[in-house]
C-alpha positions as CSV (number, residue, x, y, z in Angstrom):
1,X,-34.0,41.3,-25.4
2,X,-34.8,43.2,-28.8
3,X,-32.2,45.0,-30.1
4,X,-31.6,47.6,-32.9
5,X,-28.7,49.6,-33.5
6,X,-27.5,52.6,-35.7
7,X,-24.3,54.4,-36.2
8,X,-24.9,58.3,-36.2
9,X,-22.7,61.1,-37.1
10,X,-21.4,62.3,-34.4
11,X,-19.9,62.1,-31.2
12,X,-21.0,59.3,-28.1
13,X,-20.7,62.7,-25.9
14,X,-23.3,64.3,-28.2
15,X,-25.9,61.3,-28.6
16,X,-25.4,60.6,-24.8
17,X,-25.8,64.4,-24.3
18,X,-29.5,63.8,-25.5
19,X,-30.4,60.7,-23.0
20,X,-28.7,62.9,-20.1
21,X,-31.7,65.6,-21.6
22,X,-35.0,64.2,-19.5
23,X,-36.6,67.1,-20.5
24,X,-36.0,65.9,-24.5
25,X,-37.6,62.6,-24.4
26,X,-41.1,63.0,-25.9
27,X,-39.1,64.7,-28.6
28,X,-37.3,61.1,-29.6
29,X,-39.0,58.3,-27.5
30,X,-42.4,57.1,-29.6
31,X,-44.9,57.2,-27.7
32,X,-44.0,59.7,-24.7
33,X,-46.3,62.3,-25.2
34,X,-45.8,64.6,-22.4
35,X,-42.6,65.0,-19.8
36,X,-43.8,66.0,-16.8
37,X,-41.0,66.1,-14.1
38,X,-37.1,65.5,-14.2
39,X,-35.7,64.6,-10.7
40,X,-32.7,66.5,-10.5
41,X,-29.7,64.5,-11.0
42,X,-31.2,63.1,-14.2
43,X,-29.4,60.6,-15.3
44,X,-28.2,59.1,-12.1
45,X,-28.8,56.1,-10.5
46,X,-32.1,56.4,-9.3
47,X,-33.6,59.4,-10.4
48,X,-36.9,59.4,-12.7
49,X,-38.4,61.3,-15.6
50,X,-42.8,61.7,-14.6
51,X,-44.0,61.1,-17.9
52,X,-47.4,60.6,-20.1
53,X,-48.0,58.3,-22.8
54,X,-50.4,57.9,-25.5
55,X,-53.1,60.6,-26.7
56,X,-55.2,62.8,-24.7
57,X,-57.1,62.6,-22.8
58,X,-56.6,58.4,-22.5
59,X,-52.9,59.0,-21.2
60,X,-50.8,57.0,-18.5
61,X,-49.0,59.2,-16.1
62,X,-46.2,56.9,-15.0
63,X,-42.1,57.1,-14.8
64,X,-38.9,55.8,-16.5
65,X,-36.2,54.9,-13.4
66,X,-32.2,55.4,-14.1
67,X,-31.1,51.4,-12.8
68,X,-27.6,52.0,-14.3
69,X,-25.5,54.7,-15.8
70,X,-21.9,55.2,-17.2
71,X,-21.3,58.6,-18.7
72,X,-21.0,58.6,-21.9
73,X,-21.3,54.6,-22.6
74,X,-24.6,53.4,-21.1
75,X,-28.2,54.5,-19.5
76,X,-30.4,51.4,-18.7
77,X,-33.8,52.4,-17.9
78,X,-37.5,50.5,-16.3
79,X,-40.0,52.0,-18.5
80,X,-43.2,51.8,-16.3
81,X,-46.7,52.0,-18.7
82,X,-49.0,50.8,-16.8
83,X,-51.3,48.7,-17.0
84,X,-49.5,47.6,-20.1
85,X,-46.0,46.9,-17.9
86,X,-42.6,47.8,-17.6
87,X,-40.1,47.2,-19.8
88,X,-36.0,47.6,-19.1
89,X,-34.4,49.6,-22.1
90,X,-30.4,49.5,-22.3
91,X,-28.4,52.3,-24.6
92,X,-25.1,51.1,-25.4
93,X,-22.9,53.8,-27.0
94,X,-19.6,52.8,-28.7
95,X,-17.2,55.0,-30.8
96,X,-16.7,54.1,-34.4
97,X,-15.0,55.2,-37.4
98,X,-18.0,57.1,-38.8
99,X,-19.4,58.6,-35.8
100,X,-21.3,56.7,-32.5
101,X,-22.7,53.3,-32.8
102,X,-26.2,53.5,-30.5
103,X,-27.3,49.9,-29.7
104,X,-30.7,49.9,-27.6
105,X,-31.8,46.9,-26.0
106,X,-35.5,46.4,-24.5
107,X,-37.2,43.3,-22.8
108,X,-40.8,43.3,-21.2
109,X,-40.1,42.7,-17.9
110,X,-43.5,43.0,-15.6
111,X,-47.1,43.0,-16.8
112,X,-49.0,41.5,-19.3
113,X,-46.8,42.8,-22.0
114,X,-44.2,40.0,-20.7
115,X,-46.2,37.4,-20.7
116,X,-45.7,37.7,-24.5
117,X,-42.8,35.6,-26.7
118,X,-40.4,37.8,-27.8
119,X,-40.8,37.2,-31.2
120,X,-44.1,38.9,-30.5
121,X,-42.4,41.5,-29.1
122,X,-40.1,42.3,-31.3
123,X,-43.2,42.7,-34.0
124,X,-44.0,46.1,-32.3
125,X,-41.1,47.0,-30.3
126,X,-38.4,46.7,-32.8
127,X,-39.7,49.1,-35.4
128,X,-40.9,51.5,-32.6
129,X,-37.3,51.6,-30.8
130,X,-35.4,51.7,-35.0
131,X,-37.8,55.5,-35.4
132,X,-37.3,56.4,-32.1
133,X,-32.9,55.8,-32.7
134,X,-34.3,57.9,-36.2
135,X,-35.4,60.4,-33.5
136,X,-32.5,60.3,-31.3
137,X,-29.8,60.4,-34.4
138,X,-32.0,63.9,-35.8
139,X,-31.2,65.4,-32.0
140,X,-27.8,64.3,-31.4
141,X,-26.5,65.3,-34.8
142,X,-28.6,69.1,-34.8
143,X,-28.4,70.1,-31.2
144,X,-27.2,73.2,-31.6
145,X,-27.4,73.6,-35.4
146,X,-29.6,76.5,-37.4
147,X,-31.5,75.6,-40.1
């Protein structure tokens, strides 16, 4: 799996606050353009976020499944983009000195996008997932804030 990790001011409630938000995730997830649906229950076991990605008007309608949750340590995700695959995508949350520690994981896991070495993957994945933590961080450490 590619990982990258970041430590954030702020609390694991407030950064875990943000993945609970379905609605949020085009704000911090690059490449989402366009949230369609939240099942209710978002994030439980299960449920799914209807999302777009890429640029009008070329954009995949697909979904992002809940496989595993623990409130406020863990989400892990299936990513669908077809026809590019699915990836799984793991956010670990850990208390630290300083604030929360977010580690996300991801691994290409069905299409042709898995067929690649990781090292390839990690070329485009692990600079993608360290802006989209950039992302994440600016929400969890704002929410709520003016100006």
């Amino acid at each position: 799996m590619i990982e990258v990790r970041t430590t954030v001011p702020t609390s694991v409630e407030r950064v875990f606050a943000v993945l609970a938000d379905g609605w949020s995730y085009a704000s911090w997830v690059v490449g989402a353009a366009h949230i369609r649906q939240v099942d209710p229950g978002w994030p439980g076991t299960g449920t799914r976020i209807h999302h777009s990605i890429g640029v009008w008007p070329a954009a995949v309608k697909d979904v992002t499944t809940v496989l595993d949750v623990d409130p406020p340590r863990m989400l892990e995700l299936e990513a669908r983009m077809w026809p590019m695959g699915a990836a799984r995508i793991r956010f670990e949350l850990k208390t630290v000195s300083d604030g929360a520690e977010i580690t996300m994981l991801e691994e290409a896991v069905k299409g042709p996008i898995s067929l690649l070495p990781e090292s390839v993957q990690s070329l485009f994945l692990a600079p993608r997932n360290r802006e989209s933590l950039r992302r994440l961080d600016d929400l969890a450490v704002r929410k709520g804030t003016v100006g």
